[in-house]
PAGU-844610 format. One record per residue (C-alpha): residue in three letters; z, y, x; residue number from 1. Coordinates in Angstrom, 2 decimals. Layout:
// residues N
PT, ALA, Z, Y, X, NUM
...
This chain:
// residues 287
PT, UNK, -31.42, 93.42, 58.83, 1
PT, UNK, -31.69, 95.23, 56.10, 2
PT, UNK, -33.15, 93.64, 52.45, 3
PT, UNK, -36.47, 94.63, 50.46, 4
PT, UNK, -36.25, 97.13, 47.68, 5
PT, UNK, -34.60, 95.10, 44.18, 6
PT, UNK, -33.77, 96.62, 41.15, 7
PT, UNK, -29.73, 96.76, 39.94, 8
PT, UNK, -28.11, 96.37, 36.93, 9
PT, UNK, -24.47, 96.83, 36.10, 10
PT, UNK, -23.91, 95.32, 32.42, 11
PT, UNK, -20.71, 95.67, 30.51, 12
PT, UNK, -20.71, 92.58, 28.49, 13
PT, UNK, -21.50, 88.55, 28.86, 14
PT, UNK, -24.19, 88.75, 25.98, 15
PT, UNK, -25.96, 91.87, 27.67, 16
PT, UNK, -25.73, 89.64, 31.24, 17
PT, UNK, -27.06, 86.60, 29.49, 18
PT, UNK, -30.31, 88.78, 27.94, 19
PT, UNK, -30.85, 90.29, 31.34, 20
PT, UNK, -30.78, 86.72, 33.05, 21
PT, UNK, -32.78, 85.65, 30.57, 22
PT, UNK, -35.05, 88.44, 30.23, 23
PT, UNK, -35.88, 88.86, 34.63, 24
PT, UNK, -36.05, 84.51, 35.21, 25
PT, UNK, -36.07, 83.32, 38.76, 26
PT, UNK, -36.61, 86.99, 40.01, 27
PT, UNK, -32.61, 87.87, 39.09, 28
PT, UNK, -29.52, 87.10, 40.86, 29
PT, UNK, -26.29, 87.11, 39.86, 30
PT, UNK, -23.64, 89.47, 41.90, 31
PT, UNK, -20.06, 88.28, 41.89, 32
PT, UNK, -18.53, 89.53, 44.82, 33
PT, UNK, -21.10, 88.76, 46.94, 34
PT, UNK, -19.49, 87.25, 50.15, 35
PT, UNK, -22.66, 84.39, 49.97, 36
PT, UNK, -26.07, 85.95, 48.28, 37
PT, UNK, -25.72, 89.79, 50.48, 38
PT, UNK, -25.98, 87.81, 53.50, 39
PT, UNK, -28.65, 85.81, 52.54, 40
PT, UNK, -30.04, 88.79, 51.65, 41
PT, UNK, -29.67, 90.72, 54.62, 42
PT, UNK, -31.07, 88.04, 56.13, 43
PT, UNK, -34.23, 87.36, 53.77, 44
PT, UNK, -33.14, 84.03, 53.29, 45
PT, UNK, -32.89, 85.40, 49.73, 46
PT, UNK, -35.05, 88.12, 48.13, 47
PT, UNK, -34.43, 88.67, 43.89, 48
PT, UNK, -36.23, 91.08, 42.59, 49
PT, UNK, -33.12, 92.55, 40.83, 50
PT, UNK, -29.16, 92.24, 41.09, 51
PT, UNK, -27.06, 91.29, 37.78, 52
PT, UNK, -23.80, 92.95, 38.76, 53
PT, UNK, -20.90, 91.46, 36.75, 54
PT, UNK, -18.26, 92.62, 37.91, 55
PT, UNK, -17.77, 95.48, 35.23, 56
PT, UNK, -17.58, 93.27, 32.78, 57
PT, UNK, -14.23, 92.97, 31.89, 58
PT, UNK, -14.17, 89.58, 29.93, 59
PT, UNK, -14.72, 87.51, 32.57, 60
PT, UNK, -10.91, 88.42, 34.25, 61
PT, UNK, -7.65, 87.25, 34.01, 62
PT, UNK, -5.68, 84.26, 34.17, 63
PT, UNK, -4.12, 83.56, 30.34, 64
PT, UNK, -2.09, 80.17, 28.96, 65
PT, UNK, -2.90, 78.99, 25.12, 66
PT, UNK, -3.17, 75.69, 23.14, 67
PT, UNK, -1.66, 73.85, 26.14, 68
PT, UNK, -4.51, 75.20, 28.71, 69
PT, UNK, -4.74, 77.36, 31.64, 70
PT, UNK, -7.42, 79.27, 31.12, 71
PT, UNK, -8.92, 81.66, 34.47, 72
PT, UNK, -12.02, 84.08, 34.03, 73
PT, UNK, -14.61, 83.24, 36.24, 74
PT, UNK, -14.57, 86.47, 38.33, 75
PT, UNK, -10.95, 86.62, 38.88, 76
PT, UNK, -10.03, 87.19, 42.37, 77
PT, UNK, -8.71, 84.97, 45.24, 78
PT, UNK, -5.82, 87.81, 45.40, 79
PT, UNK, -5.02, 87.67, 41.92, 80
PT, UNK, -4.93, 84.09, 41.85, 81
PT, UNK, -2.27, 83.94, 44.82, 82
PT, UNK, -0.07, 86.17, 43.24, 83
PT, UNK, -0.07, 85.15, 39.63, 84
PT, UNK, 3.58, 84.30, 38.47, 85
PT, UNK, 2.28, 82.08, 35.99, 86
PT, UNK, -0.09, 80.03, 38.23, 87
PT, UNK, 2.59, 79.89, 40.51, 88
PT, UNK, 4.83, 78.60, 38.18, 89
PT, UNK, 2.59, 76.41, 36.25, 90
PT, UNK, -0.61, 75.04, 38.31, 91
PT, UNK, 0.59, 76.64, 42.37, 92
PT, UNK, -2.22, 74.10, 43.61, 93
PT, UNK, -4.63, 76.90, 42.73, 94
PT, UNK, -2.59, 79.90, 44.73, 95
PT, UNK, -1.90, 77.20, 47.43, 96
PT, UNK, -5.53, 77.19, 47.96, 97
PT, UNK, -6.90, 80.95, 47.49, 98
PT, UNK, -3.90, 81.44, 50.12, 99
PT, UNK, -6.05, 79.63, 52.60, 100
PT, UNK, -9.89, 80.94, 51.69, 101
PT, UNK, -10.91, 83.08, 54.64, 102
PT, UNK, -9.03, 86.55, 54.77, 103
PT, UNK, -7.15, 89.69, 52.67, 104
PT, UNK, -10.68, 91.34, 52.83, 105
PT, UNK, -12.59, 88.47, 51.12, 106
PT, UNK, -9.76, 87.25, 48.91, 107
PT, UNK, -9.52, 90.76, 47.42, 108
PT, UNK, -13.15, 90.60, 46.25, 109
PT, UNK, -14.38, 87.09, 46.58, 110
PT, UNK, -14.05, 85.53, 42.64, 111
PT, UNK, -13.69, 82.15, 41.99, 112
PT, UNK, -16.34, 81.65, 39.71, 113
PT, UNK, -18.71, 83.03, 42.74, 114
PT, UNK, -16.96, 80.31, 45.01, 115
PT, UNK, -17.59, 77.70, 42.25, 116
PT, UNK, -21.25, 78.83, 40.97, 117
PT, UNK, -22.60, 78.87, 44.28, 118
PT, UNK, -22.62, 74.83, 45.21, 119
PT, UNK, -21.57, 75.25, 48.34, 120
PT, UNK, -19.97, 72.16, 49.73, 121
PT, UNK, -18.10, 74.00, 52.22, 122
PT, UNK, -16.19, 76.22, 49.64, 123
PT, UNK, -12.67, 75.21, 48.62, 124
PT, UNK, -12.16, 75.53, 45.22, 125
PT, UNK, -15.14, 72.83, 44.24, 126
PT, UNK, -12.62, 70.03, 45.45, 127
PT, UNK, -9.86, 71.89, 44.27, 128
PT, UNK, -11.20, 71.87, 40.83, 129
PT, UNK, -11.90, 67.82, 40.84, 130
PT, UNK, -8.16, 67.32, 42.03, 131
PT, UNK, -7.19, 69.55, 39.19, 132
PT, UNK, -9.45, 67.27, 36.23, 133
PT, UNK, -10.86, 71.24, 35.85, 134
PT, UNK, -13.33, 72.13, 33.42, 135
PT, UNK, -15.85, 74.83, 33.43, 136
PT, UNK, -17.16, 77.07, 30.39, 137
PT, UNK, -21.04, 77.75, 30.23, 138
PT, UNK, -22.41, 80.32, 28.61, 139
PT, UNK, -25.95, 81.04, 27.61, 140
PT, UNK, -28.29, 82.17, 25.13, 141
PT, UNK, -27.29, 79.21, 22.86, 142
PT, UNK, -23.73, 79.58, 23.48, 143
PT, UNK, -20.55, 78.10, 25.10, 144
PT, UNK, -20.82, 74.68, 26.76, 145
PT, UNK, -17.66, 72.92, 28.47, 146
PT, UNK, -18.72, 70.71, 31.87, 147
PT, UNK, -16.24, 68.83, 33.76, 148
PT, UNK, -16.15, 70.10, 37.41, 149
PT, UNK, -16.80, 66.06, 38.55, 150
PT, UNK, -20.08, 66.10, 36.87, 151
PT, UNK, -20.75, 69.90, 37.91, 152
PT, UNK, -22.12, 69.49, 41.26, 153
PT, UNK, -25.61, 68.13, 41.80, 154
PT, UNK, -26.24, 68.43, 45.09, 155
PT, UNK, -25.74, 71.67, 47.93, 156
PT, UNK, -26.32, 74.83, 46.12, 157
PT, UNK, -27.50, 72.54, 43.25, 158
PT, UNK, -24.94, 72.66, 39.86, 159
PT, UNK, -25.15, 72.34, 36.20, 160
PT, UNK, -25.46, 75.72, 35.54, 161
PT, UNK, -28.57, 76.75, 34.01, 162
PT, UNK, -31.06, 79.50, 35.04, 163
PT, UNK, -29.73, 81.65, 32.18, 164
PT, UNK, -26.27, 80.72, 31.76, 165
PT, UNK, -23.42, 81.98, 33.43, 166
PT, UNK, -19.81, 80.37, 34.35, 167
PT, UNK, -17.48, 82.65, 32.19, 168
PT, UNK, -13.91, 80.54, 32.74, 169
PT, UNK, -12.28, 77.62, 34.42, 170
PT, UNK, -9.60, 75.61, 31.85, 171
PT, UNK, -6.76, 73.78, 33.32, 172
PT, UNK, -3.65, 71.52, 31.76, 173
PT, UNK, -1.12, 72.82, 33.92, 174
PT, UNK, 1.07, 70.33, 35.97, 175
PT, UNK, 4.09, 68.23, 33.72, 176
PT, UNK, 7.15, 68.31, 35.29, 177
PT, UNK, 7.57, 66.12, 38.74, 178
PT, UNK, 3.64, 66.68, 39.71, 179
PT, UNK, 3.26, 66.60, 43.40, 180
PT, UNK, 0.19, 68.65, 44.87, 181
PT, UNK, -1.57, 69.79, 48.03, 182
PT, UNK, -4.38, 71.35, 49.91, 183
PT, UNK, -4.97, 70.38, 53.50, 184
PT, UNK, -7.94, 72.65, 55.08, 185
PT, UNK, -8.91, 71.52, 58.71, 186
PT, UNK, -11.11, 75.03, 60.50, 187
PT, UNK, -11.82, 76.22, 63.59, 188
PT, UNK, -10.29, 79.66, 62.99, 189
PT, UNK, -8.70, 81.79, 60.31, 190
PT, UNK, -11.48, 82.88, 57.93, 191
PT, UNK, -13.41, 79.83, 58.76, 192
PT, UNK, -15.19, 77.27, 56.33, 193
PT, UNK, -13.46, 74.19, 56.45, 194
PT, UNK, -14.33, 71.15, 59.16, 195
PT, UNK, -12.98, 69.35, 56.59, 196
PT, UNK, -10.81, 69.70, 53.69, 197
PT, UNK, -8.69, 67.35, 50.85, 198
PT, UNK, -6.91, 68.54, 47.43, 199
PT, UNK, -4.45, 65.88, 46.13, 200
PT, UNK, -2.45, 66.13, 42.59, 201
PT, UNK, -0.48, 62.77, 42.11, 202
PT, UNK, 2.40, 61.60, 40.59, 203
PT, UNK, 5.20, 59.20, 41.41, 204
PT, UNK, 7.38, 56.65, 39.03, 205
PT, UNK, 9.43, 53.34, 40.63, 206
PT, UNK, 8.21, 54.37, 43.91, 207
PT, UNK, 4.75, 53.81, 43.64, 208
PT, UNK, 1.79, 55.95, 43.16, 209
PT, UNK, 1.04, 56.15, 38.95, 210
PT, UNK, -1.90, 58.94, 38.93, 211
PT, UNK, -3.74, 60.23, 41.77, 212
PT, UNK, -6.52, 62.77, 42.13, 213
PT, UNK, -8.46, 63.58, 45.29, 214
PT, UNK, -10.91, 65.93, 45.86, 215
PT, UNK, -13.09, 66.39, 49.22, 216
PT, UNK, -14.15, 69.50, 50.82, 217
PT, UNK, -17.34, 69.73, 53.11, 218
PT, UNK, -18.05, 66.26, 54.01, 219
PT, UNK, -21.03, 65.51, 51.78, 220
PT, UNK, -23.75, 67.29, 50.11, 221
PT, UNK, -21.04, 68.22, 47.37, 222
PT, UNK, -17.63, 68.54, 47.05, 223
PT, UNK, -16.44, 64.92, 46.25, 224
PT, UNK, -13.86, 63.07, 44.27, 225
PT, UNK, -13.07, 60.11, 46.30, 226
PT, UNK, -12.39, 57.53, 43.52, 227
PT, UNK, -12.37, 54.75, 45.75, 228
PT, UNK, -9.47, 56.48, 47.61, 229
PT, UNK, -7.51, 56.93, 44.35, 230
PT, UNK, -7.88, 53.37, 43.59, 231
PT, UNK, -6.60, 52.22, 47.08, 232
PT, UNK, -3.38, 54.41, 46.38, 233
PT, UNK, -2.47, 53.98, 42.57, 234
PT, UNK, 0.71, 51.20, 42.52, 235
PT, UNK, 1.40, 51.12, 46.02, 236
PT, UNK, 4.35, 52.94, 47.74, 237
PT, UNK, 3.39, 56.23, 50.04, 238
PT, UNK, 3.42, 54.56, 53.34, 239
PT, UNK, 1.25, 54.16, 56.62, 240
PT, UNK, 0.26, 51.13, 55.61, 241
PT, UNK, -1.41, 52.52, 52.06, 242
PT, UNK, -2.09, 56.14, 53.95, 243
PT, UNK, -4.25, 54.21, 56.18, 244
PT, UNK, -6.59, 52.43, 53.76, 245
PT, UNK, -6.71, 55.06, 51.37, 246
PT, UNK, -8.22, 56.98, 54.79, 247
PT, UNK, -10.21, 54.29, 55.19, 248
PT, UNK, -11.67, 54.38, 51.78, 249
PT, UNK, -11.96, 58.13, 52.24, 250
PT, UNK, -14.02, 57.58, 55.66, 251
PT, UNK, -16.59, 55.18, 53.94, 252
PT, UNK, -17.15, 57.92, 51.01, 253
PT, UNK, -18.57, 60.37, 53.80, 254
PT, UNK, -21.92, 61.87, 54.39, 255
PT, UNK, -21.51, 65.08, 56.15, 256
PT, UNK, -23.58, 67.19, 57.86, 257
PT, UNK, -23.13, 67.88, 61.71, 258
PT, UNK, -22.69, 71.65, 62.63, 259
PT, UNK, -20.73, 73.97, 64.35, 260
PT, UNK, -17.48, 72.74, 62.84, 261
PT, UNK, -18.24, 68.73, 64.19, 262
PT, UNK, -20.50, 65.92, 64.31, 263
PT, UNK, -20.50, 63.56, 61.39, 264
PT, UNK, -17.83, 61.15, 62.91, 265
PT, UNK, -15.16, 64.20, 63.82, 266
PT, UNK, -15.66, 65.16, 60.16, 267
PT, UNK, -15.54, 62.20, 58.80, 268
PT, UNK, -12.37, 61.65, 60.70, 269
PT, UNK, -10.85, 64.45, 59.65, 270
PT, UNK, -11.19, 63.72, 56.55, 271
PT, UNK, -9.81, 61.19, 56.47, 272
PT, UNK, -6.48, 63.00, 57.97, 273
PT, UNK, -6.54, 66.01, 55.80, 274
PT, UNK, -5.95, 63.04, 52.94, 275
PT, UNK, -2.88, 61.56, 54.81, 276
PT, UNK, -1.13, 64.69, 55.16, 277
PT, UNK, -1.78, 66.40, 51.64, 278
PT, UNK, -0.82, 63.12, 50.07, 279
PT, UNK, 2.57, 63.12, 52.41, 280
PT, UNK, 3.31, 66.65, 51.19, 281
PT, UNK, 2.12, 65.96, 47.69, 282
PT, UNK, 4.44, 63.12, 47.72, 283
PT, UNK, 7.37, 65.06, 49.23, 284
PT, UNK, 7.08, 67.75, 46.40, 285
PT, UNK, 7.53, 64.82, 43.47, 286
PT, UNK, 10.67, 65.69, 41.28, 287
C-alpha cells in the first residue's frame, strides 16, 4: 500500500528538530531509519501529517569515551556499532548484540536510538541497555534530561520520552577488567525478532557470582530486568543447580504475548534457557 500525502522535513540541528516537534504536536513523526514507522505507514497503521527526518543531523552520531563514560549518539548505526574498535575493546556486549539484529541491510541503516525510542518489546537493545545499567539523554525544549533505561520503558511502544523531546545519546561505564557478558537471542530465522531473548553482564570473585545484571527480551509488555533472577544468582557458584532456579525465577517474571514466534509457555520457556546459556558464556569469559 502506499501512504497518504505528509509533509517532510530534513533539519540540520537537535534545537531546529526539537522546534519542529514542538511546533507540528501529535501530527509529526520522527524518522530514524525507519525500519518500524514506514511500514506502519505503508500500512496506515500510522498516518503523521509530516516526517522529522534526523538523520542529517550530524550531532546525534558517533560513539566517543570521556569522564569515565561511553557515550553513543542516538542515531548511530547497528554497523557502526559492530565494528567500533573501541566498543569492542571496551563495552563488546553492545557489538555482540547489533551482530545479531536482523541483517547487513537493516544494520547499515537501522540506529539504535530508533531501536530504543520505539518501545518495542521485541527489539534487542531495550534489554541490552538494562544489562548494561545504560542511561539515556533527553532532550527537549527545556533541555537535557538523563533517564535510566530500567525506568525508561512504560509499557509496548509506551517510554519516557516526551512528545517533544528526542533521545540524543546512550552513556555507558564501560566493563572493569574480568567482566563476563552475553547475549543469547532465540528466532525463528535470520532477520527475525526474537522468540525470546536474555543480556547478562556479571562478574565473578571466590567462585561465586558478586554482580549480576539481566535483561529480558520479548517476553512481557517491555523489555525486563529480571531482579528476582539476579538475586537467585548473586553468592552462589555457576552451576545447574543455581542455573536452574535463577530460570525458574526468570519463568515466574514472564508475561508474554503468544504469536507467530510461540505461545506464552514456549516463550516463557525459552526464556528461561536463553538465561542459562548467556550466563554459562558470561561466566566462561570472567578473567
Amino acid at each position: 500500500m502506499i501512504p497518504p500525502a505528509f509533509d517532510y522535513h530534513a533539519p540540520r540541528s537537535i534545537g531546529e528538530a526539537i522546534a519542529l516537534l514542538t511546533e507540528l504536536g501529535d501530527d509529526a513523526k520522527l524518522l530514524a531509519g525507519g525500519h518500524s514507522l514506514l511500514p506502519m505507514m505503508k500500512l496506515r497503521f500510522a498516518q503523521p501529517g509530516a516526517l522529522i527526518d534526523i538523520n542529517r543531523i550530524a550531532e546525534l552520531r558517533g560513539i566517543s569515551e570521556a569522564g569515565g563514560m561511553i557515550r553513543i549518539g542516538a542515531m548511530t548505526s547497528e554497523s557502526e556499532l559492530a565494528a567500533s574498535p573501541l566498543l569492542r575493546q571496551k563495552l563488546p556486549l553492545l557489538p555482540e548484540g547489533a551482530l545479531l539484529i536482523a541483517d547487513p541491510q537493516v544494520r547499515n541503516r537501522g540506529t539504535i536510538g530508533g531501536d530504543i525510542a520505539h518501545g518495542d518489546p521485541g527489539n534487542d537493545h531495550p534489554a541490552i541497555a538494562m544489562a548494561l545499567d545504560a542511561t539515556f539523554v533527553l532532550q527537549g525544549p527545556g533541555g537535557e534530561r538523563q533517564v535510566k533505561a530500567v525506568d525508561f520503558f512504560l509499557g509496548t511502544y509506551l517510554t519516557a520520552l516526551a512528545d517533544n523531546e528526542i533521545l540524543t545519546a546512550i552513556l555507558v561505564a564501560p566493563f572493569r577488567p574480568g567482566t563476563g557478558y552475553a547475549y543469547q537471542k532465540l528466532k525463528r530465522k535470520t532477520g527475525d525478532f526474537a522468540t525470546a531473548g536474555a543480556a547478562v553482564v556479571l562478574r565473578i570473585a571466590g567462585g561465586v557470582v558478586t554482580e549480576v545484571a539481566i535483561g529480558l527480551t520479548n517476553v512481557a509488555p517491555t523489555a525486563l530486568r529480571a531482579a528476582a533472577a539476579e538475586a537467585a544468582l548473586i553468592g552462589k557458584p555457576v552451576n545447574d543447580a543455581t542455573l536452574a532456579a535463577v530460570a525458574q525465577a526468570v519463568r515466574l517474571a514472564c508475561d508474554p504475548a503468544a504469536d507467530l514466534r510461540g505461545d506464552i509457555e514456549y516463550k516463557t520457556a525459552m526464556a528461561g534457557e536463553m538465561v542459562k546459556r548467556a550466563i554459562r558464556t558470561a561466566a566462561s569469559r570472567c578473567s
